[in-house]
N, C-alpha and C positions, 0 to 999 in steps of 0.2 A: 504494500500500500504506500504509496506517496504521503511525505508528510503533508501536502498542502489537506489531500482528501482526507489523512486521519485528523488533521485541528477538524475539519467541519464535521465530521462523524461525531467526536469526540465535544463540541460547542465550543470548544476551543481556536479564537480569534489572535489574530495579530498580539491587542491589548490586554488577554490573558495570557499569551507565551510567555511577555514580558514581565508580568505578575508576576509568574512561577519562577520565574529567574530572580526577577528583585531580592529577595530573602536570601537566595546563596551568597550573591554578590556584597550584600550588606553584612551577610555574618562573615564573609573572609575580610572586611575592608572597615569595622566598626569603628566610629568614630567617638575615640576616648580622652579626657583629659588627665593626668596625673601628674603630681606631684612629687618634686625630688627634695629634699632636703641636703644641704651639705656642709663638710667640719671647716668651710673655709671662709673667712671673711670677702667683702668684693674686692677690697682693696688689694687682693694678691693674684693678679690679673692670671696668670697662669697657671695655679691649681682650680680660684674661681672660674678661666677664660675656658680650659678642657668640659667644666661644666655645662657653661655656657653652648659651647660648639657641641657636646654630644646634645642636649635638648634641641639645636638648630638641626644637626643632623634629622635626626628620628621624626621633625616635624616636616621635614623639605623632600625626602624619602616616600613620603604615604601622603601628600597632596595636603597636609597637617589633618589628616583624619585621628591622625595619635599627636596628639599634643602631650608635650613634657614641661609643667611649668617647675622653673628653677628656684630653690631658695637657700639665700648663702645662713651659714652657721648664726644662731640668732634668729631667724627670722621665726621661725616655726618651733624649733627647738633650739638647746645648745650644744655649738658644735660636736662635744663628748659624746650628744646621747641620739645619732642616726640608726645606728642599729636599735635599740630600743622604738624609736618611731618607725619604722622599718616592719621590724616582727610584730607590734602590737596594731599596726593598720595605719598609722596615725597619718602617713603618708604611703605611700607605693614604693617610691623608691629612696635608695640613698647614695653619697657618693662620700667614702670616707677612708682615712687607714685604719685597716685593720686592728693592728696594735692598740687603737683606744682602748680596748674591749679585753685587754690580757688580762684585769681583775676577774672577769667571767670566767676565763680558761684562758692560761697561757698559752695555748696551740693558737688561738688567735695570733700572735704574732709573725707568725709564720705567712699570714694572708697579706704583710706589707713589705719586712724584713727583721729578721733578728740578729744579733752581736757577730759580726765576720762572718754573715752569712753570704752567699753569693752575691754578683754583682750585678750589674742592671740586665743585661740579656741574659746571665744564665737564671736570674731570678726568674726572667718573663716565661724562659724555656721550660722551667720545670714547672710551671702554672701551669704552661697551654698544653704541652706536648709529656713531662714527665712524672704527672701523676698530681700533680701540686692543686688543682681546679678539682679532683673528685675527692681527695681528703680537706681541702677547706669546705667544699659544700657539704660532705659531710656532717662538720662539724655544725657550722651555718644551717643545714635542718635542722636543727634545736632548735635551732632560732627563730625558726617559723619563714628564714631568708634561705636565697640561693644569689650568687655572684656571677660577675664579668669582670673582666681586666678592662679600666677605667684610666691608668695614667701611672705614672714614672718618673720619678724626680732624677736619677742618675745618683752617683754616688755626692754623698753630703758631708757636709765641713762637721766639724766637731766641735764648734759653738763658740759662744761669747763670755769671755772670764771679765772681771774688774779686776782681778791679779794675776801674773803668771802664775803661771803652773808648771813648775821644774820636776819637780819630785812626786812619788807618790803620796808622801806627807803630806804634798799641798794639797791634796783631795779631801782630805779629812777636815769633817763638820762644814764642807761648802754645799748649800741648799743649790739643785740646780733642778732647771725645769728640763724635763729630759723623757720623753715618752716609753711607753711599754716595757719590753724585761732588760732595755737598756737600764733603766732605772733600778732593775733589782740588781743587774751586776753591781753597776757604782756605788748600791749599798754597804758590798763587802767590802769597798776601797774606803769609806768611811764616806760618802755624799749622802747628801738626805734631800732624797727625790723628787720632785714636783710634777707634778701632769696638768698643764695646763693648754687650753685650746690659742689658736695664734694669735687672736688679737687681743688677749688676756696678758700675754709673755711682757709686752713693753712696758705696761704699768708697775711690774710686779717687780722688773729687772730695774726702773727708774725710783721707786722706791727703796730698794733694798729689798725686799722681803725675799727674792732671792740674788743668788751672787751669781748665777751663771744663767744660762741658758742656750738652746739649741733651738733649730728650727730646720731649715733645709739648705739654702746657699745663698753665695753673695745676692744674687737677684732680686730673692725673696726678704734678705733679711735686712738689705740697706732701706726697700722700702717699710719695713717693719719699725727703723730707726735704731737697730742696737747697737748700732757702732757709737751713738750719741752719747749711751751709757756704759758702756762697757768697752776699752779700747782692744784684749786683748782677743784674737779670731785662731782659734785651732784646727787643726784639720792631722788627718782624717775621722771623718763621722762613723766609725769602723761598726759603729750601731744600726748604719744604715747603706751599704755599699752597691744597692739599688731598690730602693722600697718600690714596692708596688701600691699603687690605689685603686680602693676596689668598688666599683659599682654593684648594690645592693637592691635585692628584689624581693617584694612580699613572696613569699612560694605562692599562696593560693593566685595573688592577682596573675606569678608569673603565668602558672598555670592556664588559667583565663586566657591567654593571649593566641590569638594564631599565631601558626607557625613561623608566617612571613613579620610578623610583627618582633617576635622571639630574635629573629634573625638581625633585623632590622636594628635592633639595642646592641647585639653582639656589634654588628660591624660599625655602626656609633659609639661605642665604646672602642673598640682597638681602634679607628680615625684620632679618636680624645687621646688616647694611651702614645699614637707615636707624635701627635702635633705639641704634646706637654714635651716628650722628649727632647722634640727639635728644639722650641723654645726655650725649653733651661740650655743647650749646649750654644745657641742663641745668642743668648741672655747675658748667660753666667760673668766669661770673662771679661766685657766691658763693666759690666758692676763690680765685678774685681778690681779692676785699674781704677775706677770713680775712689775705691774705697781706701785704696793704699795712697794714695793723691791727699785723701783727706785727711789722712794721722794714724787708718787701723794699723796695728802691727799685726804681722802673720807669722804665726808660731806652727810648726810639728809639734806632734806630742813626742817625747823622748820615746826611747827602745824602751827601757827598763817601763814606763807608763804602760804603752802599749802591750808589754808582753804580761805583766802584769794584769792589765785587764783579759788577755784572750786567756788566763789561769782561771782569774775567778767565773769567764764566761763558761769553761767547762765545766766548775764547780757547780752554778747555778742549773747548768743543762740536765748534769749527771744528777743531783736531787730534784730536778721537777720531773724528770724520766719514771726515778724511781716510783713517785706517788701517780704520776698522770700517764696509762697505758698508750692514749691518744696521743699527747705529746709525743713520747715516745715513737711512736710509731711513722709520725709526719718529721719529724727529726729526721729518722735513719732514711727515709726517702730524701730529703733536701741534703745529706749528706753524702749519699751515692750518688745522685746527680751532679753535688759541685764534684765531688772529687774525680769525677772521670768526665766533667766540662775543665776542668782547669790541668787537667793534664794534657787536654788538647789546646787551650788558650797559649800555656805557655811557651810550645811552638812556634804558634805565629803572630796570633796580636798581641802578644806581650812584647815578643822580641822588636813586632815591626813599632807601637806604639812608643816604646824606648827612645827608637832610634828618631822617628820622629820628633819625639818632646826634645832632644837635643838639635834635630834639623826643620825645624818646621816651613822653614821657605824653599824650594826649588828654584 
């Protein structure tokens, strides 16, 4: 039978074929608005701008049939608390580091960067491709969320002191603002920790109330103003040698979603993830030069500091192993990962990036 003959058999017209289609088309194409909450102030164009750009994404993609309305840290919550708005509905989605959340379970950590943990591609590597994405969502169903890779500071400076810091002594009884289980190593070096959100740090550091603080790099932290209060600048962030930031999704709503929509956040989310990248590698070293121009001094931390902290970092690993099986378990993954990524790194872009830092002009 010919279609034309089965519509009029059937009383089925031109204006009801169209009927019976409308509903398909509309449940694969539904037009949604939601809400992201995020840890970052607006004022820090490039953790807030990746925001910005995956919401612009996700709405230019789908004709803005999915709209994604952004809200910086403060706005709806505080910055600290996206995963709780997150899991409990209060918003759809979130865009945060991980590590806020180590009081919850310290395997959170692991969803941004912990103490000498890999560096910014081998971090991303072992998210997407080495197991790193099915043991955080793991965890992350408790939470009533599931994740995307969201964005990438690269490796980060190791913060803003009001004193040198020569010795290991000099660490003892200095209050520093310092996120996740960076914080509980520098316990055993004798600092007393602070977790605070980023546009908290500046008041806290210009008052006193602490003596150091951290953040992410020169870019981010000349517009922060710490160089005003604190002249001395350390590096390396050995706490963060490529954090990741993670876009955060109700499960149920993700659930909800067609497929093409599901999609559609991934590949806005990795567009956010490499344009943050570019941008800090951008960014970074003219805010460098701004900052040395203006009076910072730029310290190393000594060998003895440094080796000293990768001691107590195994101390801290080897006791939260022993009580947290999960810990554990997301450990020895992110440690057979780097170890046979960096046996291949040092090959060739260690030896080639070397030679470079020493020849950068052709």
């Amino acid at each position: 039978m010919k279609r034309r003959d089965f519509l009029k058999v059937t009383g089925i017209g031109a204006a009801g074929a169209a009927t019976l289609a409308a509903p398909a088309i509309a449940q694969s194409a539904p037009e949604l608005k939601w809400r992201l909450t995020a840890s970052w102030p607006k004022s820090l164009d490039t953790l807030w701008g990746a925001v910005e750009l995956f919401g612009k994404i996700v709405g230019e993609a789908t004709d803005n049939k999915f709209q994604i309305q952004t809200f910086a840290g403060g706005e709806i919550v505080p910055g600290l608390q996206v995963l709780d708005a997150v899991q409990n509905g209060t918003v759809e989605m979130g865009h945060t580091a991980s590590y806020y959340y180590f009081g919850k379970d310290p395997t959170f950590a692991f969803g941004t960067a912990v103490p000498f943990g890999p560096n910014q591609r081998l971090n991303q590597a072992w998210y997407m491709l080495g197991g790193g994405r099915e043991l955080m969502n793991e965890l992350y169903k408790g939470y009533n969320c599931t994740t995307f890779l969201a964005g990438n500071t690269g490796c980060q400076m190791g913060g803003w002191f009001r004193k040198e810091i020569n010795t290991v002594d000099d660490l003892k009884g200095l209050k520093m603002r310092i996120g996740g289980f960076a914080g509980k190593v520098m316990q055993k070096l004798g600092v007393v920790p602070q977790q605070l959100a980023g546009g908290d740090i500046y008041p806290a550091l210009e008052k006193g109330t602490i003596d150091a603080a951290e953040w992410v790099g020169p870019y981010d932290d000349e517009k922060l103003g710490f160089n005003k209060v604190a002249p001395h600048y350390y590096f390396p962030g050995w706490w963060e040698g490529g954090p990741m930031l993670l876009g955060l999704v109700n499960i149920e709503k993700w659930n909800s979603l067609p497929k093409s929509y599901q999609s559609v956040i991934e590949q806005a989310g990795q567009t956010a993830n490499s344009w943050m990248m570019a941008k800090y590698d951008q960014a970074n070293p003219a805010a460098m030069k701004k900052l040395l121009a203006g009076g910072t001094k730029l310290h190393p931390f000594s060998p003895a500091i440094m080796q000293a902290c990768l001691n107590a970092t195994k101390e801290v690993f080897a006791e939260t192993s022993a009580s947290n099986p999960g810990f554990k378990k997301v450990l020895d993954s992110i440690n057979s990962f780097t170890s046979n990524g960096y046996q291949w790194w040092q090959v060739a872009e260690l030896g080639y990036d070397s030679f470079k830092s020493r020849n950068p002009q052709v």
